[in-house]
C-alpha positions, -999 to +999 in steps of 0.1 A: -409+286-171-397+300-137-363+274-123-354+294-095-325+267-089-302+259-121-273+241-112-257+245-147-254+284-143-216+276-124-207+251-147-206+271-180-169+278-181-138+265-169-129+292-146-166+284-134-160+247-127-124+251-114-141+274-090-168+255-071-143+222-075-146+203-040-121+181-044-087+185-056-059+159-063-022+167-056+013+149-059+014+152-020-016+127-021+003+101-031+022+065-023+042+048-049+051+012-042+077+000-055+091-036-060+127-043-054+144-079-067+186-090-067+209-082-090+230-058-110+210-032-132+177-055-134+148-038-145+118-064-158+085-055-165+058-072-141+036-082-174-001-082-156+010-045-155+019-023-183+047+002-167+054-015-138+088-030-129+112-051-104+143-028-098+175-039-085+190-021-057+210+004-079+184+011-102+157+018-075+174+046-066+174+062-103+135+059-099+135+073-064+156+103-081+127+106-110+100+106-083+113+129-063+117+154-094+081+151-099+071+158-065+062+123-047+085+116-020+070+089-004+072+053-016+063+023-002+084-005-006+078-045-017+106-072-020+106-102-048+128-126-028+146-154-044+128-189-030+158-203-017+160-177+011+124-182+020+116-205+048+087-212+072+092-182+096+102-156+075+137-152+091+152-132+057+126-104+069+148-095+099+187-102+083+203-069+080+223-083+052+191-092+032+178-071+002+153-055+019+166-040+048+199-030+025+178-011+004+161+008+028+196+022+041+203+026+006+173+049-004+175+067+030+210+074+025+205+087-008+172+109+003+170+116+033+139+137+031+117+107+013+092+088+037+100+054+032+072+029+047+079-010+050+056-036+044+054-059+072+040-094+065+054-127+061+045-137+027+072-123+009+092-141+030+071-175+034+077-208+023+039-210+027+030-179+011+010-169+037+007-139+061+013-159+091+032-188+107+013-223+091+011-252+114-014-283+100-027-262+072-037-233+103-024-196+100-016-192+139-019-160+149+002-148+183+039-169+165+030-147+136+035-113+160+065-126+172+081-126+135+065-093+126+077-074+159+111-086+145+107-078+111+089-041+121+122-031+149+146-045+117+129-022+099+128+005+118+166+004+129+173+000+088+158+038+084+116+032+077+097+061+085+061+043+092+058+005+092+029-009+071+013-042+087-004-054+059-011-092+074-046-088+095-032-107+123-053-101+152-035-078+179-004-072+155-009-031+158-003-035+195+025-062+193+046-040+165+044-002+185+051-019+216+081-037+201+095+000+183+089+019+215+110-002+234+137-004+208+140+033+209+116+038+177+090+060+191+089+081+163+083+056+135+050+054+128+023+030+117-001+030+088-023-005+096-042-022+064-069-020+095-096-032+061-079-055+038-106-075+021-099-109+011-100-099-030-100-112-064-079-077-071-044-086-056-034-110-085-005-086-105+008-077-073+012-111-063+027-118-098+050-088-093+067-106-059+060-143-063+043-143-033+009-163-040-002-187-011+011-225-019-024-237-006-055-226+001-063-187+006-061-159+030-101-158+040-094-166+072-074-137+079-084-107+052-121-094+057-148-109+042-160-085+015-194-087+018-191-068+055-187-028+061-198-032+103-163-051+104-146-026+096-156+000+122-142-029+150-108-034+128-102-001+127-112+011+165-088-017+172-063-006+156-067+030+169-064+017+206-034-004+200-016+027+183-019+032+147-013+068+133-030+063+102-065+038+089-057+019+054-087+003+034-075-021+008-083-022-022-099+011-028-121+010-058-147-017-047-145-001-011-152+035-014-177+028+010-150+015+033-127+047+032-160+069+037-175+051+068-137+050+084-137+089+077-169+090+090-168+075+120-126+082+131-101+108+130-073+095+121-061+101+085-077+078+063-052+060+035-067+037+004-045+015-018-053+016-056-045-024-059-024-041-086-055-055-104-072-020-104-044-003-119-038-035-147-080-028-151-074+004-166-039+001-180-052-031-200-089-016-213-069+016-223-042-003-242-069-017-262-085+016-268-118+007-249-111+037-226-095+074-221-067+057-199-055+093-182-087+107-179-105+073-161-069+072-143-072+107-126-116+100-125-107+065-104-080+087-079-106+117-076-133+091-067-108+079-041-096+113-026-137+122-026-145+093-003-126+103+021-086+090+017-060+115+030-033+091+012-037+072-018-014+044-022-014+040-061+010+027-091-003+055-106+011+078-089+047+094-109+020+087-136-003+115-124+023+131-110+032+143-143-003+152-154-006+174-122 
């Protein structure tokens, strides 16, 4: 029998495989979010997923300190605020007394050479749970720039690195670098969620922060996930009004997503491993259905192979020590 082709023939060692290897993982790949609540050494467990906790201010910065040792130095930071400082336009987004903003001084102070990115969407902050200002059961959406132009210069003069819109408000991109150029932030840059899908995979995260909308959902501003064409006008949108960097959210269900906006852009292209992809994994490998590390590092591979620069993932001082 005469194969003139055998594909096998560089896969018969290790040495072999590592050699022709096209894609390659690394702790400078990745994101870690982390979730930051009041208090006094407070360190709970966010139980839709396994190894995942709220820190308090002073115990953030012990897990900053680990992550760093391990090698990721950027983090991407989520606030559980009490209810009784939420209200409907946000307004503890913006107080430089508030937790947030405090601990983004803090873990700048501390380490100074971490990237710290912002999250910037009402929700957290809501009375209404939603992205964006509500009037008569409507998310409006040019009121809703107003709050995140303040929330994103508040961030910005608190220490952020890159500002993370995250609430697919039409025009918002635009709004927030024109509200940091002219409040001297120039520099600071912005990663837009320019492809957050409207999906059945945020649920732990909105666990983890409280944040889940008090009625109705968020279809009419998050992408429908049925379209891919959408995506190319979010994120040439988003290029024109100034972002330094394309997110698609979530990643797993969208690899399509992050390939296309690689395809087609060339900006660098981030994904975000969701909440409900990691608690997937993390709760079919606690009950020994599944290799837990080994789909762990498969699911981020997949990711980095589609095309994302940047992975945003809960997995990622996880991997980190694998790598």
């Amino acid at each position: 029998m005469n194969i003139i082709r055998r594909p096998r023939r560089s896969r018969q060692s290790a040495v072999l495989r590592d050699m022709v290897q096209e894609t390659r993982l690394s702790v400078t790949d990745f994101i870690l979010p982390l979730f930051v609540t009041e208090g006094q050494n407070v360190r709970t467990e966010v139980a839709s997923m396994p190894g995942i906790y709220r820190h308090s201010l002073d115990l953030i910065l012990d897990e900053v300190q680990e992550c760093m040792d391990l090698g990721v130095k950027t983090f991407d930071l989520f606030p559980n605020i009490a209810e009784a400082k939420k209200d409907k336009y946000a307004t503890e987004s913006y107080n430089p007394d508030g937790l947030y903003l405090r601990t983004i001084r803090a873990i700048k102070d501390r380490f100074p050479d971490c990237v710290v990115m912002t999250d910037a969407a009402m929700d957290p902050y809501s009375s209404d749970g939603h992205d964006g200002v509500v009037e008569n059961g409507k998310i409006l959406n040019d009121p809703t720039l107003e709050v995140l132009g303040r929330m994103a210069v508040a961030q910005a003069q608190a220490g952020a690195d890159m500002i993370g819109p995250s609430d697919m408000m039409d025009g918002r991109v635009g709004y927030i670098r024109s509200a940091l150029d002219q409040a001297g932030y120039d520099q600071v840059a912005i990663m837009s969620y320019c492809a957050k899908y409207a999906s059945a995979f945020y649920g732990p995260f909105r666990d983890a922060l409280d944040s889940a909308p008090k009625f109705g959902d968020k279809k009419t501003y998050q992408m429908n996930p049925a379209n891919s064409r959408e995506a190319l006008i979010e994120a040439q949108l988003d290029i024109e009004e100034g972002a330094d960097f394309l997110m698609v959210k979530p990643a797993l269900a969208y690899l399509d997503i992050i390939k296309l906006l690689r395809d087609n852009f060339d900006l660098p292209v981030a994904a975000y491993n969701v909440s409900g992809e990691y608690a997937m994994i993390k709760a079919a490998a606690q009950k020994g259905w599944l290799d837990g590390e080994r789909a762990m590092l498969e699911s981020l591979m997949a990711i980095k192979r589609a095309g994302a620069s940047v992975i945003l993932t809960y997995f990622a001082k996880e991997a980190a020590r694998l790598l």
